[in-house]
C-alpha positions in Angstrom: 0.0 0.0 0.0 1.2 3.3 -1.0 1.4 6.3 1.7 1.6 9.7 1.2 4.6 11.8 0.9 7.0 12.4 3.4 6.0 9.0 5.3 8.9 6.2 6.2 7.9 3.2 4.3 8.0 0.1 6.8 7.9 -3.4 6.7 4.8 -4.9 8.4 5.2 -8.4 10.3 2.6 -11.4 10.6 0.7 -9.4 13.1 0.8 -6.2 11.0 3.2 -4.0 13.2 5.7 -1.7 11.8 9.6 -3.7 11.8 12.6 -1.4 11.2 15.0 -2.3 8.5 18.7 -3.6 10.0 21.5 -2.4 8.4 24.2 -5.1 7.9 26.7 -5.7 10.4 30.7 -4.5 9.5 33.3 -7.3 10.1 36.6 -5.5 12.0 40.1 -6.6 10.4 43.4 -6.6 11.9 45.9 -4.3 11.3 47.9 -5.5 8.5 51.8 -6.2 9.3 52.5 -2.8 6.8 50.1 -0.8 9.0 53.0 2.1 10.6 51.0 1.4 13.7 52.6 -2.2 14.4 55.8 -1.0 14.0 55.9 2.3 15.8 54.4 -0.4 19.2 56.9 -2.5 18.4 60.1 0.3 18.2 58.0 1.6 21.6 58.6 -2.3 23.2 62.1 -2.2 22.0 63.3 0.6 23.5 61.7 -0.3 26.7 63.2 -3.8 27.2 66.7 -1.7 26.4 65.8 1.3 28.6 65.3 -1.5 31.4 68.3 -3.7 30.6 70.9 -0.2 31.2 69.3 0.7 34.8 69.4 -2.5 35.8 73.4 -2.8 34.8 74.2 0.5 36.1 72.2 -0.2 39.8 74.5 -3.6 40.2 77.7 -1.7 39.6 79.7 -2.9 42.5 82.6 -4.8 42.7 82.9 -7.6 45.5 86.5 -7.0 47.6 87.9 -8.8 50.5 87.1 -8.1 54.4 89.0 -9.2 57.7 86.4 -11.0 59.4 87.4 -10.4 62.8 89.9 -7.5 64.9 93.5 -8.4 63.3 96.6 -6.4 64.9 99.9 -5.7 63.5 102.0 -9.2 63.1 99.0 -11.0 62.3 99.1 -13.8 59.7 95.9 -14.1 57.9 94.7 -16.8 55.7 91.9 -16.5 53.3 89.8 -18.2 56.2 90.2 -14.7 57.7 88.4 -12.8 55.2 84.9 -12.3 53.8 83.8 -11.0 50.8 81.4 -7.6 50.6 80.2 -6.0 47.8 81.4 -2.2 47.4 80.8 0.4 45.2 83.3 2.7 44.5 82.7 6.1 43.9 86.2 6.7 42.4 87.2 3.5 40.3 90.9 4.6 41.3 90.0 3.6 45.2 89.7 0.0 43.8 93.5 -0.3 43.6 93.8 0.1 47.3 92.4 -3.0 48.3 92.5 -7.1 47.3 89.3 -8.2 44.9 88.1 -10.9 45.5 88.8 -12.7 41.8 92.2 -11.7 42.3 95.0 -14.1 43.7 95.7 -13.1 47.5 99.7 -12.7 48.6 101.6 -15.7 50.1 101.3 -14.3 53.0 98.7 -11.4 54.4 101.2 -10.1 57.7 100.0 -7.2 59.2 102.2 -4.5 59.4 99.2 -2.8 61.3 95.7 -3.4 63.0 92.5 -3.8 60.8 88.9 -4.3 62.5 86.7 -6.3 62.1 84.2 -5.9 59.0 87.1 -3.4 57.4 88.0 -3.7 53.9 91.3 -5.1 53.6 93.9 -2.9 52.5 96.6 -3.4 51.0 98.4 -1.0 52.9 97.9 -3.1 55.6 99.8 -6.1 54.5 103.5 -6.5 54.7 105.9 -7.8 51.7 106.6 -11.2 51.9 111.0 -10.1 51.6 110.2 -7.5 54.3 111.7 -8.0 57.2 109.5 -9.4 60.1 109.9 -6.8 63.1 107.6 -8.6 65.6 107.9 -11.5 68.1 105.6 -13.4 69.7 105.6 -12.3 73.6 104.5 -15.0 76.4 101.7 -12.6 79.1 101.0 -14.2 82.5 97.8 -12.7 83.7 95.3 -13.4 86.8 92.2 -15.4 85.3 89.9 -12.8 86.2 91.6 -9.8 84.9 91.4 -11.6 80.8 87.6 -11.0 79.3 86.0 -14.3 78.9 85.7 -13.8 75.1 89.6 -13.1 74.6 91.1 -15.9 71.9 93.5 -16.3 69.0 93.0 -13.5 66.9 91.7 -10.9 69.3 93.7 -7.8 69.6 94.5 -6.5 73.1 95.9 -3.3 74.8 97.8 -4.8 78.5 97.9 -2.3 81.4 100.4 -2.8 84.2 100.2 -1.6 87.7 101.4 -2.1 90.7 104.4 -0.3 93.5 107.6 0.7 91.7 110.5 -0.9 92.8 113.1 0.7 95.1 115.1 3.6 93.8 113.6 2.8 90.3 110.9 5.2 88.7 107.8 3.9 86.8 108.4 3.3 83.1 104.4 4.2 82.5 102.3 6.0 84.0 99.0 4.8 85.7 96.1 4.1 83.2 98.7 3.9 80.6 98.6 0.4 78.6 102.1 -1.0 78.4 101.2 -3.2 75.2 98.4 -1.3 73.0 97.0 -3.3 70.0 98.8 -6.5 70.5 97.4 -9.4 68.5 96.4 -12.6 70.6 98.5 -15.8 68.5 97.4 -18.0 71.0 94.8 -18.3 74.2 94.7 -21.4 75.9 91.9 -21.8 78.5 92.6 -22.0 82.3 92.4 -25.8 82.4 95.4 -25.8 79.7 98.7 -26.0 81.0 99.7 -24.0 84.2 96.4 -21.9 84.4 94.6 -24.7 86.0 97.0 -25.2 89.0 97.5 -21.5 89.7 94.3 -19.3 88.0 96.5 -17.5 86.1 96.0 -17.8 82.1 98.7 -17.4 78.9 98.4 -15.5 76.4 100.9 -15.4 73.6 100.9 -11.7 72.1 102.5 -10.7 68.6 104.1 -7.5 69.2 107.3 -5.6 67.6 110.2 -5.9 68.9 110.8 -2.8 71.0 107.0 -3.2 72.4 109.1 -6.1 73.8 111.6 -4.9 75.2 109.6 -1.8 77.0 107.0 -4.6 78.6 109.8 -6.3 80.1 111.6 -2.9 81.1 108.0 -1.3 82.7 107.6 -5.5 84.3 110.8 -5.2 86.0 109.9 -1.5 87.5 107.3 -2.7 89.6 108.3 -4.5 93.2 104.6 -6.5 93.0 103.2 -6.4 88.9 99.5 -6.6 87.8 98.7 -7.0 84.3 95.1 -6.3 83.2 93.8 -7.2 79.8 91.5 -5.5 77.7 89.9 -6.0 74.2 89.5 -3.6 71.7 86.5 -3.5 69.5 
């Protein structure tokens, strides 16, 4: 049936109500591997994944050097038991030079030509040339049981103090409060059960210490009529 002008034509149904028309449905496609879109996402990806790559280099830019692992004094011998590796990053690549790496070969021998605490980066500084002369002996200390800390062993490092009267017509060779060995590395510690300690209290320690150290212990010993030596441990 024809309408009049201006009317919208519609299709009627089996029950004779108006249906709109449907207009076909459009099928997406994907984007073509010469579509500049692909390639500027993947250039994007790219330069992500190399972005990432670089930070993650530069943040791990340490290097790992060797550490004593406990308080070492000067005459010390260390082995590579001694030491622990840490990881250090250098703000000045020249600094390196100063200490051992740990890929490196270590010395024949690490002595101690002076103290190094515990934790502290090993310099080299520190460590004596295998043809240099060795100017420390290793110095036998009776002391009283009670006046050695209960945690002083091999390896320790130790100041000794001395007091007591002076001997007659001789003058002090320290003064009070005045260690008469400072920094003196422990070699050995037996316990008070070893050897003589566990008949008379008294405990040996065996001290490395240089020569004239020596040689003033025995001088300042000999100065006092009744001697007292007290230990102490540093760090």
């Amino acid at each position: 049936m024809s309408l009049g002008a201006g009317h919208e034509e519609r299709e009627a149904d089996g029950r004779g109500r108006a249906r709109a028309t449907v207009p076909p449905a459009t099928r997406t496609t994907n984007p073509g591997w010469r579509d500049p879109r692909l390639w500027v996402g993947l250039l994007i990806v790219a330069g992500s994944v190399v972005a990432g790559s670089r930070l993650l280099a530069a943040a791990d830019d340490t290097v790992r050097v060797w550490a004593v692992a406990a308080d070492a004094g000067p005459g010390a011998q260390l082995t590579e038991d001694d030491l622990v590796a840490r990881r250090v990053r250098f703000a000045d690549g020249d600094d390196l030079t100063a200490y051992y790496r740990v890929e490196e070969a270590l010395p024949g021998g690490l002595r101690l030509v002076r103290g190094v605490g515990a934790g502290e980066l090993l310099p080299r500084g520190a460590v004596g040339a295998d043809d240099q002369p060795a100017d420390t002996v290793e110095l036998p200390v009776a002391v009283e049981a009670d006046q050695v800390p209960p945690a002083v062993g091999a390896g320790s490092v130790v100041d000794v103090y001395l007091v007591g009267s002076p001997a007659r017509d001789r003058d002090a060779a320290t003064e009070p409060g005045t260690p008469v060995l400072r920094e003196a590395t422990v070699v050995d510690a037996p316990g008070p059960d070893a050897g003589f300690g566990g008949a008379s209290g008294r405990r040996q320690l065996v001290l490395a210490v240089p020569e004239d150290a020596a040689a003033a212990y025995f001088a300042a010993v000999a100065a006092r009529e009744t001697p007292v030596l007290t230990v102490v441990r540093r760090g």
